[in-house]
C-alpha positions as CSV (number, residue, x, y, z in Angstrom):
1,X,-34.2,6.8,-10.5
2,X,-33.2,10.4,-9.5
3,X,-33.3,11.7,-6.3
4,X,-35.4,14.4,-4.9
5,X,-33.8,17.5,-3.3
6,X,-34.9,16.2,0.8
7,X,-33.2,12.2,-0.1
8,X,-29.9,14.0,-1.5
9,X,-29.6,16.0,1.8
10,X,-30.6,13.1,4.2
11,X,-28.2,11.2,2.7
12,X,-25.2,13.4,2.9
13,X,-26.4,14.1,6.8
14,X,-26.4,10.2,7.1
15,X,-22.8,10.3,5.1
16,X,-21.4,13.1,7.5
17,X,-22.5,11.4,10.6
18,X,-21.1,8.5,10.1
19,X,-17.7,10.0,9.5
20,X,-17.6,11.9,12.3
21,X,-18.4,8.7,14.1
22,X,-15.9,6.8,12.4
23,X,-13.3,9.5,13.5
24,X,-14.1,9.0,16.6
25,X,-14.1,5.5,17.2
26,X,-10.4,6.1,15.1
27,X,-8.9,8.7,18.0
28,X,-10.2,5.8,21.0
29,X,-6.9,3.4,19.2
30,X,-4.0,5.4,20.6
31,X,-1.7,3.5,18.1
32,X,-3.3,4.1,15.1
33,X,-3.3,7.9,16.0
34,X,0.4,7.8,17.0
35,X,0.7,5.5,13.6
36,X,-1.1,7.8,11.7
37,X,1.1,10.8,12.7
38,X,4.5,9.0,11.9
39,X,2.9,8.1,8.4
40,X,1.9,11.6,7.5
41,X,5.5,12.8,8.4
42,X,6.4,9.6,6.1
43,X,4.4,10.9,3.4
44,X,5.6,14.6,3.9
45,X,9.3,13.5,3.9
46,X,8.5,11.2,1.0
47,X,6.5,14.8,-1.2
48,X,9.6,16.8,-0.5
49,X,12.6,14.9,0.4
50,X,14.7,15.8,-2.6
51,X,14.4,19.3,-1.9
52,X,15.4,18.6,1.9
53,X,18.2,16.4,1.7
54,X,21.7,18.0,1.8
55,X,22.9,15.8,-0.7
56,X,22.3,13.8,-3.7
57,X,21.5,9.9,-3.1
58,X,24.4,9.3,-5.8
59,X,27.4,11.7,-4.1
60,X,30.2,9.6,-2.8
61,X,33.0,10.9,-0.6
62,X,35.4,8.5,0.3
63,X,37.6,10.6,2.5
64,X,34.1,10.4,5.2
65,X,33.2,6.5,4.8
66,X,31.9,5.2,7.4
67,X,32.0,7.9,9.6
68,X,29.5,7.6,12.8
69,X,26.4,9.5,13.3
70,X,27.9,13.3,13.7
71,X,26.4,16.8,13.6
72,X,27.6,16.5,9.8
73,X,26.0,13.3,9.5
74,X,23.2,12.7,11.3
75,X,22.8,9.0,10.6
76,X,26.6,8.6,9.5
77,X,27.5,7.1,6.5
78,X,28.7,3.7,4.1
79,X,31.6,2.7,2.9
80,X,32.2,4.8,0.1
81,X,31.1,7.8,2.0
82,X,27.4,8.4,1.0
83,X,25.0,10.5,3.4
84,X,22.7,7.9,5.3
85,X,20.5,10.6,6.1
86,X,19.9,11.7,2.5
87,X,20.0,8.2,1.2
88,X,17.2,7.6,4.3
89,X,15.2,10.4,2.9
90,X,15.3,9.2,-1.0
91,X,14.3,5.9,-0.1
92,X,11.2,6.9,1.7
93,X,10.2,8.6,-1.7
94,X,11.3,5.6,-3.6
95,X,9.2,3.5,-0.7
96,X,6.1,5.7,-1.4
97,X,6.1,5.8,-5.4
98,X,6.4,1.8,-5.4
99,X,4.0,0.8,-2.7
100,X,1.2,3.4,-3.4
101,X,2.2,2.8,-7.1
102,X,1.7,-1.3,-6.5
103,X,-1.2,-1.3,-4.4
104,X,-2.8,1.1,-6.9
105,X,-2.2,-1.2,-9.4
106,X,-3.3,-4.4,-7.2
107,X,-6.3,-2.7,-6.2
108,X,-7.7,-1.6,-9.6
109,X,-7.1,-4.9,-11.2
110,X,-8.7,-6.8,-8.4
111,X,-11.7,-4.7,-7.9
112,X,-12.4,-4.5,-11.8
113,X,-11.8,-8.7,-12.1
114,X,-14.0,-8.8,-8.7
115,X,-16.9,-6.9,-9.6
116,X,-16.7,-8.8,-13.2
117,X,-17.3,-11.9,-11.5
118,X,-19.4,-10.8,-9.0
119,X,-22.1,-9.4,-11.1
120,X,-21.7,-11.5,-14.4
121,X,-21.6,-15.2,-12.5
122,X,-21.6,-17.9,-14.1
123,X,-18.3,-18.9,-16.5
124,X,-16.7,-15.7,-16.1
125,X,-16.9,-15.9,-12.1
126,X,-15.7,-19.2,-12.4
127,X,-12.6,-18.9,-14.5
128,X,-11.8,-15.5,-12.3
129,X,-11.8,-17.2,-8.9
130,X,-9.7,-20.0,-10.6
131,X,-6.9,-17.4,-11.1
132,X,-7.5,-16.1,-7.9
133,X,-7.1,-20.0,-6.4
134,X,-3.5,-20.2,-8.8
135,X,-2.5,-16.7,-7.5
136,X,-3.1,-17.7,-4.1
137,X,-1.5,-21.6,-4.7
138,X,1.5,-19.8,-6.5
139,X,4.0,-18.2,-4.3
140,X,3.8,-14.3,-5.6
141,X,7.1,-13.2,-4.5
142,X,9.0,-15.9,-6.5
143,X,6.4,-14.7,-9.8
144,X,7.3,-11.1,-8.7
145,X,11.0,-12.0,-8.5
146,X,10.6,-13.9,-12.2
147,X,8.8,-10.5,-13.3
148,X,11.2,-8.5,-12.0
149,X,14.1,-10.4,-14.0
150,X,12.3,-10.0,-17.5
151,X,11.2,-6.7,-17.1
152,X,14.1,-4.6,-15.0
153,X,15.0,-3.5,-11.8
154,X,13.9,0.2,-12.3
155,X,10.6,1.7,-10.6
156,X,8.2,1.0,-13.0
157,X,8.9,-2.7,-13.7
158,X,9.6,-3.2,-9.8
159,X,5.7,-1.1,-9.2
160,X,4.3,-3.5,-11.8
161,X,5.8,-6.8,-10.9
162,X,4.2,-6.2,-7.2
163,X,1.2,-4.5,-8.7
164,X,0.4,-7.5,-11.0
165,X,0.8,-10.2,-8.8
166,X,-1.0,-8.7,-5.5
167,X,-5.0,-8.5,-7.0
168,X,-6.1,-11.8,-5.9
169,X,-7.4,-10.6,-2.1
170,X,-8.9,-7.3,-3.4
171,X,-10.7,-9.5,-6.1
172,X,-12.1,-11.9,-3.4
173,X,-13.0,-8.9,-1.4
174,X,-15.1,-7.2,-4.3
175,X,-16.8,-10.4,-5.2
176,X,-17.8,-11.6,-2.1
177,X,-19.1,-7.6,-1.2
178,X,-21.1,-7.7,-4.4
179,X,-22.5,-11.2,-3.9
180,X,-23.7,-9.9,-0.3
181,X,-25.4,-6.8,-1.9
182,X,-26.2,-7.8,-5.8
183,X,-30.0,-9.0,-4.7
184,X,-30.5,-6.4,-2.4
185,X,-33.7,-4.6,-2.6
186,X,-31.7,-0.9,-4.6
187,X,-30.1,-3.2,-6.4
188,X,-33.2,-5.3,-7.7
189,X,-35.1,-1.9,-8.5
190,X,-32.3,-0.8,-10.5
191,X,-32.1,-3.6,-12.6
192,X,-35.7,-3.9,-12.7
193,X,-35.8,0.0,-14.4
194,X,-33.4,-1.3,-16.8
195,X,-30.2,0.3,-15.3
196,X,-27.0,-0.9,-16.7
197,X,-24.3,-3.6,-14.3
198,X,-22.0,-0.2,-15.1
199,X,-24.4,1.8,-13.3
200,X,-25.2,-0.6,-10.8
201,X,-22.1,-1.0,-9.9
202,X,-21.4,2.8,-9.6
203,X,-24.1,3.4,-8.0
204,X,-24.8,1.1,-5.3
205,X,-22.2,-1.5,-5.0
206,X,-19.0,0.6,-4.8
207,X,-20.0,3.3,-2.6
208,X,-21.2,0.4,0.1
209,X,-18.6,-1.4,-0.3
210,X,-16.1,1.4,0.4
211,X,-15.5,1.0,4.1
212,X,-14.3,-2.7,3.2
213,X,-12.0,-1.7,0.3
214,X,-10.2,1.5,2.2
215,X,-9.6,-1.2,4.7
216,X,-8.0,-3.6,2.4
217,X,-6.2,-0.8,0.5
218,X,-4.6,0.6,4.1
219,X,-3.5,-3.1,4.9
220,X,-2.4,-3.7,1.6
221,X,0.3,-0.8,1.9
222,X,2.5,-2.4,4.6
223,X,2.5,-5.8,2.5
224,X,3.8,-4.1,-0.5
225,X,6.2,-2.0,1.1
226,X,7.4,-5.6,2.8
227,X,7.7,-7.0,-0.4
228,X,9.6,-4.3,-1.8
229,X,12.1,-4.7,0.9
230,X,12.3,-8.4,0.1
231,X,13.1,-7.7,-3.6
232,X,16.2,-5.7,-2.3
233,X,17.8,-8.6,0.2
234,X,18.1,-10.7,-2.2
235,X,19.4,-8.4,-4.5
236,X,16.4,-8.1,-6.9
237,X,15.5,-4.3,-5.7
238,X,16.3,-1.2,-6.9
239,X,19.5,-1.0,-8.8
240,X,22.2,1.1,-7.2
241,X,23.1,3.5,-7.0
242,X,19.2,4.0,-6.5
243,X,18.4,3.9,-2.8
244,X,15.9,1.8,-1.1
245,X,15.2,0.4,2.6
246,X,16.0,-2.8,1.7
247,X,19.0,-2.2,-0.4
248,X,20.8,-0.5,2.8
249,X,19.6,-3.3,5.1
250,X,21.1,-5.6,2.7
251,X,24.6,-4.0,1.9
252,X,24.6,-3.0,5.8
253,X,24.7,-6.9,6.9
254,X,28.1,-7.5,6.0
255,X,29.4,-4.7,8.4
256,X,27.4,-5.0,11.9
257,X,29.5,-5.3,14.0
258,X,32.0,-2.6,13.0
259,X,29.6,-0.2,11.9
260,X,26.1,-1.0,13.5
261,X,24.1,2.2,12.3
262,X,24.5,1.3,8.9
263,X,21.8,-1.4,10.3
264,X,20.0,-0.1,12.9
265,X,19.2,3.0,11.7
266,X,17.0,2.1,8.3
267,X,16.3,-1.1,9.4
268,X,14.5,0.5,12.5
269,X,12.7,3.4,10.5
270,X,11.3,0.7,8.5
271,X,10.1,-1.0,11.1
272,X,8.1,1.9,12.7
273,X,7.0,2.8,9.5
274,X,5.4,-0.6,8.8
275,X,3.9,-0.7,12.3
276,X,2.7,2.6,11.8
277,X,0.9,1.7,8.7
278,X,-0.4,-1.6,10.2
279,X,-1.4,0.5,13.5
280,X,-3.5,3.3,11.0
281,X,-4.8,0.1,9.1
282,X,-6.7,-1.7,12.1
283,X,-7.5,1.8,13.5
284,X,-9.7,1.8,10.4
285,X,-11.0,-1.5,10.5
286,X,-12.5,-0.4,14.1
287,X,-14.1,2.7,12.8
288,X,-15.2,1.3,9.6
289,X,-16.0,-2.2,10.4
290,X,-16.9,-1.8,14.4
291,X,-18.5,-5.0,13.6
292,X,-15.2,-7.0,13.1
293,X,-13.5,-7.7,9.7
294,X,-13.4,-6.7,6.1
């Protein structure tokens, strides 16, 4: 099963031709290039926003409430005088850490449940795609709100509640990738020479199906980060004084018309961000799928 010296090399110039033809079917979108530059500022912000913001999420001032956006304040601030633009900035590290966290999660539970049923058949896929047909007959965000109520309203249980419940379509996915490819001829010859459904499955059926899952994962990122923002209208977010998107959306609806910003201003940077993600996410499913789908 090893591979001579000339395979290993035609296959990395096969590898590195392909991704320099996925890039550039990538830069023909315009929108998922403009998206993908508004979500690497998102991510920068997100590494080192507590070092950039000029003041702490939790610092109250009640002599500047709801003061307009100003030099001072860039974005104004609340009713008990905290610093939309630093609360802005800490939510789009607390936006990161749960939706990267949750899709993480999501992704590595679906893909290990997937390729399970995938490869074993038989009972094990059956009982597998049954929980994927509850997941998907079950409405997750009431099961992530119930999760969310047991286990707290801090990062990690909020990460784990929309981890947990969100590895139904990356489970599909894997399955119906390793059905396609599990009596191909590689994969035959493998199992013929003895080699183990680990190896298999590291071998051949991941790295083929990695254009598919990238593609999932990048779509997968909005969704959690729209979930998260659900939690928080309905007042199962982050608990304050811990700021979120959703939380300042929330608290901002009362107040609209006498103080608008406290609205428009996260509400809109949430929007762009979720775009942008959506934008970079089909921008990959051109260059990785130009064939349609995932």
């Amino acid at each position: 099963m090893a591979l001579t010296i000339g395979e290993v090399s035609t296959q990395k110039v096969l590898r590195r031709l392909q991704s320099n033809m996925a890039w550039r079917r990538f830069r023909r979108n315009k929108l998922a290039v403009v998206g993908l530059g508004w979500v690497i500022v998102f991510v920068i912000i997100g590494i080192i926003g507590p070092y950039i913001a000029p003041h702490n999420y939790a610092t109250t001032n009640f002599l500047a409430a709801n003061q307009p956006p100003s030099w001072n304040y860039p974005f104004g601030t609340d009713n008990v005088g905290h610093d939309m633009y630093s609360e802005v900035i800490w939510s789009v590290q607390n936006a990161l850490e749960i939706a990267f966290g949750a899709t993480l999660v999501s992704f590595i539970i679906g893909m290990a449940l997937g390729l399970w049923a995938g490869l074993r058949g038989g009972v094990a896929d059956m009982v597998i795609m049954r929980l994927v047909d509850f997941m998907y007959s079950f409405p997750t965000y009431f099961l992530d709100l119930i999760l969310v109520t047991k286990l707290g309203r801090s990062m990690g249980p909020i990460l784990l509640a929309i981890g947990i419940t969100g590895w139904a379509g990356y489970a599909r996915l894997v399955r119906s990738l390793v059905l396609s490819m599990r009596h191909g001829d590689m994969v035959e010859a493998a199992r013929s020479l003895g080699a183990s459904p680990a190896h298999i499955a590291r071998r051949y059926l991941l790295p083929n199906a990695m254009n598919n899952m990238v593609v999932a994962l990048a779509f997968g990122i909005p969704g959690d980060l729209t979930v998260m923002a659900g939690l928080s209208v309905v007042g199962m977010g982050l608990r304050p004084p811990l700021p979120s998107f959703g939380n300042m959306i929330a608290q901002a609806g009362s107040n609209i018309l006498g103080y608008p910003w406290l609205m428009y201003i996260p509400a809109g940077i949430f929007a762009i961000t979720l775009l942008s993600f959506l934008f970079v996410a089909d921008g990959l499913q051109d260059a990785l799928n130009p064939k349609g789908g995932y």
